[in-house]
C-alpha positions as CSV (number, residue, x, y, z in Angstrom):
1,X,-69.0,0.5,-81.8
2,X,-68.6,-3.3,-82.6
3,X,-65.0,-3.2,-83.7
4,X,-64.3,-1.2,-80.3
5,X,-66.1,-4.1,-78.3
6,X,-63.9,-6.5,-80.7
7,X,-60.7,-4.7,-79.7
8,X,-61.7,-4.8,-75.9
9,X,-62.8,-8.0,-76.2
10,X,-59.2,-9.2,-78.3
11,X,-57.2,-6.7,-75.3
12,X,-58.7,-8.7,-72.5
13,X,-58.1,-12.1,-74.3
14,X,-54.6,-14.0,-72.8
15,X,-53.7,-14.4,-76.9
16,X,-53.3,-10.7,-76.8
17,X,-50.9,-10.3,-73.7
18,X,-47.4,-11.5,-75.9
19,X,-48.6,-8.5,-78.5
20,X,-49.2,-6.1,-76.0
21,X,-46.4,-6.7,-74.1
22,X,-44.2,-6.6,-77.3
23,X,-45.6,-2.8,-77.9
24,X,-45.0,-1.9,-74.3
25,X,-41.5,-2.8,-74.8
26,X,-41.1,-1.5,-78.1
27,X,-42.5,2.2,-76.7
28,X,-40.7,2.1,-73.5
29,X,-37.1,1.4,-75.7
30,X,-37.7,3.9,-78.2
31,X,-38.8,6.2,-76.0
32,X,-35.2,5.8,-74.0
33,X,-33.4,5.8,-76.8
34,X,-34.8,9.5,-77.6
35,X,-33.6,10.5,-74.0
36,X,-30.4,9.0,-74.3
37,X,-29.8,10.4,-77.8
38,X,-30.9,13.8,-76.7
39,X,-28.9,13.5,-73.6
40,X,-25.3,12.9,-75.6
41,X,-26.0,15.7,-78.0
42,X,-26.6,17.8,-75.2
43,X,-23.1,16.7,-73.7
44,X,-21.7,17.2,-77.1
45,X,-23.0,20.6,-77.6
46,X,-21.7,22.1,-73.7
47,X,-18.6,20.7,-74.7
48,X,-18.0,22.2,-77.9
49,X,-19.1,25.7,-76.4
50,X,-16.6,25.2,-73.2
51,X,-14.1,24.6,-75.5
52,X,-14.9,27.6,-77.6
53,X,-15.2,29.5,-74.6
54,X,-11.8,28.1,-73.4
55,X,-10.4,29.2,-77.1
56,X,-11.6,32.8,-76.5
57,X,-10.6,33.1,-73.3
58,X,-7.2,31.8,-74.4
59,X,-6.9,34.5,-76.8
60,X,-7.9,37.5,-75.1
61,X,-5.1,36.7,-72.2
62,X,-2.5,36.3,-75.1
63,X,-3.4,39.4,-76.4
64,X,-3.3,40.9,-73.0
65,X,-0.2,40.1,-71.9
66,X,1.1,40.6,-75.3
67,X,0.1,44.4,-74.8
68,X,1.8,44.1,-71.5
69,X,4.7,43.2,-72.6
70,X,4.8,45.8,-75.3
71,X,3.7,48.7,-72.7
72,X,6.6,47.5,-70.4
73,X,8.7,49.3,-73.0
74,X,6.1,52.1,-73.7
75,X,8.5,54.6,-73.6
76,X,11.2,52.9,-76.2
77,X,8.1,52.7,-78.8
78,X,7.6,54.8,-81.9
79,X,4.6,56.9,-81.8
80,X,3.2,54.6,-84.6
81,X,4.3,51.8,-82.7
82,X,2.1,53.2,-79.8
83,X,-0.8,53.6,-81.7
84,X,-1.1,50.0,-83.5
85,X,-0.5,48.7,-79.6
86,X,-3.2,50.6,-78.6
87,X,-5.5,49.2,-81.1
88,X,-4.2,45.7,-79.9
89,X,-4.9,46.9,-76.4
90,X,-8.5,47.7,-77.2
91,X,-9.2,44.8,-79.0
92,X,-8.4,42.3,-76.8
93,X,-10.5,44.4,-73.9
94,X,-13.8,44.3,-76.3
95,X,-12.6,40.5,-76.9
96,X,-12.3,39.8,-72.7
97,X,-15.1,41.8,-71.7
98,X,-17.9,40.0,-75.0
99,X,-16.4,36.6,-73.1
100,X,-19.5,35.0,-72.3
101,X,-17.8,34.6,-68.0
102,X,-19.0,35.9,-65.6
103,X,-16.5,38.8,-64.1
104,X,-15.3,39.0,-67.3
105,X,-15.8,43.1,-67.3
106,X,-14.2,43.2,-63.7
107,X,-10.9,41.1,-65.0
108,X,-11.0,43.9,-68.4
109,X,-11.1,46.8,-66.3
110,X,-8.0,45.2,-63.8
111,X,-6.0,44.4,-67.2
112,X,-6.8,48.4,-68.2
113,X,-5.3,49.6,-64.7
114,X,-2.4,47.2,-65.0
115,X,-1.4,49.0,-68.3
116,X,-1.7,51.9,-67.6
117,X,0.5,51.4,-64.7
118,X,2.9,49.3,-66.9
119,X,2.6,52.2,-69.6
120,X,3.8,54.7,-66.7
121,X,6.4,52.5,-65.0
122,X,8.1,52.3,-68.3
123,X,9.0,56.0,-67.8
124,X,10.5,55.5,-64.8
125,X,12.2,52.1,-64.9
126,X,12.7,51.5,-68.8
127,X,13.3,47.7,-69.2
128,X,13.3,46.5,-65.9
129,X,9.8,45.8,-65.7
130,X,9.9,42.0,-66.3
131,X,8.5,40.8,-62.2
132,X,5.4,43.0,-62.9
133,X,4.7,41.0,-66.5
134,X,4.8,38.2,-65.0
135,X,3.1,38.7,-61.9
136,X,0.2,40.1,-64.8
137,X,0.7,37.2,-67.3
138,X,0.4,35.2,-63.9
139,X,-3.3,36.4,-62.2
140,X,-4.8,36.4,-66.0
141,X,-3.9,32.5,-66.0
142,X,-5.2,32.1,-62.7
143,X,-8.5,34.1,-63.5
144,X,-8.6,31.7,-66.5
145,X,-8.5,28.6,-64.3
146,X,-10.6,29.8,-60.8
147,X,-12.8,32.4,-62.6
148,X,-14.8,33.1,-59.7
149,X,-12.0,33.3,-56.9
150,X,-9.8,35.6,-59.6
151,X,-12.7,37.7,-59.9
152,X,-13.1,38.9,-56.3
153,X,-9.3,39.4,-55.9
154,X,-9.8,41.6,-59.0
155,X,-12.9,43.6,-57.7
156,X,-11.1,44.5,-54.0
157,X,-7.8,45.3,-55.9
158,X,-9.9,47.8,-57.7
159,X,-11.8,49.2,-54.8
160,X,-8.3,49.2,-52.9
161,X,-7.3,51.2,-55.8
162,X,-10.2,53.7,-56.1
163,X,-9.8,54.5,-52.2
164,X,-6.0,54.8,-52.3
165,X,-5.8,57.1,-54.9
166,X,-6.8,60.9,-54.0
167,X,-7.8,63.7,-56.1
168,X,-4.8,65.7,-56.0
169,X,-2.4,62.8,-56.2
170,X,-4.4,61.8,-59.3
171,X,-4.3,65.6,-60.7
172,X,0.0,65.3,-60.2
173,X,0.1,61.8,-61.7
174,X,-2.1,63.1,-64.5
175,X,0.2,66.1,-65.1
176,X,3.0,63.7,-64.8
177,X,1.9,61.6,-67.8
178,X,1.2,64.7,-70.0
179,X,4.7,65.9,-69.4
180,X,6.3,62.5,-70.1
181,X,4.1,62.2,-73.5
182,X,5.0,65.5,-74.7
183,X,8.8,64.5,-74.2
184,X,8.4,61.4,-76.1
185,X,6.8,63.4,-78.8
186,X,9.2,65.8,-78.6
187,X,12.3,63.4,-78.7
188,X,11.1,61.3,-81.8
189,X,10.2,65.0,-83.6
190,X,13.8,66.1,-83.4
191,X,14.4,62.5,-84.6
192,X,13.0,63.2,-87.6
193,X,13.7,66.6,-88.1
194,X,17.4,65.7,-87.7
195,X,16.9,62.6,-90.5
196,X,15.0,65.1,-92.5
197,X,18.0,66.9,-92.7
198,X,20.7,64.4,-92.9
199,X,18.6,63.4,-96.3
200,X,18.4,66.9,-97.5
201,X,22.6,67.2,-97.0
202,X,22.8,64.0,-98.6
203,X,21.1,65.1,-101.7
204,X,22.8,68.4,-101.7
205,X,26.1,66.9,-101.5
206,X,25.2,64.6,-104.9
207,X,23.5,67.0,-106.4
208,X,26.5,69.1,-106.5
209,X,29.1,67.1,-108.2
210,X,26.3,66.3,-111.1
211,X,26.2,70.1,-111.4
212,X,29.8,70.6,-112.2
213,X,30.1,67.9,-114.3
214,X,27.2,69.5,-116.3
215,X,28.9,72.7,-116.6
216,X,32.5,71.3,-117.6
217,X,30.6,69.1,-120.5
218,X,29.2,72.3,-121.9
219,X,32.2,74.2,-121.7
């Protein structure tokens, strides 16, 4: 107990106050520079995962519009060329809706109606679809910028769409599609089949001089 009634004693004592009020200072600056260190890294860490989020976001529209582009031409494409842009296609929708955004599900399933619509229009109108990529290319950039605006235009465009379409329209525009699949199988078939053959004449035609030749040099 003495040397806590020495350390009182020495605390109380005006030789202690420059000591004292040298560890007050020391504690109170150390203790600010802790706050103001944690502060920065906090800043530096929310920036670095905007601007990854702003990378990912980036890539996902690409890819989007990319597939728009390609199913503004649906109907010109290769059925193999079909397939590897509908693996693009899903991709970037697993991409855009993992985006850590909110509404990012609601601007995946708008892109998903807009190519489908794209994929049909191509039927119809071949290559003139160029207004309707942009206009696509355009409301992804703006979603990018004004997330939360972009995302309520999105949602009533879908609801406007849900309401407008009926069950017997979407029966004929289903039937529609089926027909206009089975053509485009159909055409690049007979595109084949007629290659097929072209090769098959091709060989028979070389084939046959080789033959002769064969027969005069054993004669």
């Amino acid at each position: 107990m003495q040397w806590w009634n020495d350390l009182i004693s020495w605390l109380d004592s005006s030789a202690s106050q420059p000591t004292v009020f040298s560890a007050v200072v020391l504690f109170f600056a150390v203790l600010a520079a802790g706050l103001l260190a944690a502060w920065i890294a906090s800043l530096a860490i929310k920036r670095l995962v905007a601007q990854r989020d702003r990378e990912s976001k980036a890539a996902a529209i690409a890819a989007l519009v990319d597939a728009a582009t390609e199913a503004s031409v649906w109907n010109s494409l290769t059925p193999q060329e079909q397939v590897l842009a509908d693996r693009a296609v899903g991709q970037a929708d697993i991409v855009a809706r993992l985006l850590p955004i909110r509404g990012s599900d609601v601007a995946a399933n708008w892109a998903a109606h807009q190519l489908h619509e794209l994929k049909r229009a191509s039927a119809t109108f071949g290559y003139q679809l160029d207004p309707a990529v942009v206009e696509f290319r355009d409301r992804l950039l703006e979603w990018q910028r004004r997330p939360g605006r972009t995302r309520r235009q999105f949602q009533n465009d879908l609801t406007r769409w849900r309401t407008q379409r009926q069950e017997p329209e979407q029966t004929a525009i289903d039937q529609q599609d089926s027909w206009v699949a089975d053509q485009h199988q159909q055409r690049y078939q007979g595109s084949v089949t007629i290659a097929d053959e072209s090769a098959d004449s091709t060989m028979t035609v070389n084939t046959a001089p080789t033959a002769t030749l064969q027969g005069e040099q054993q004669r």
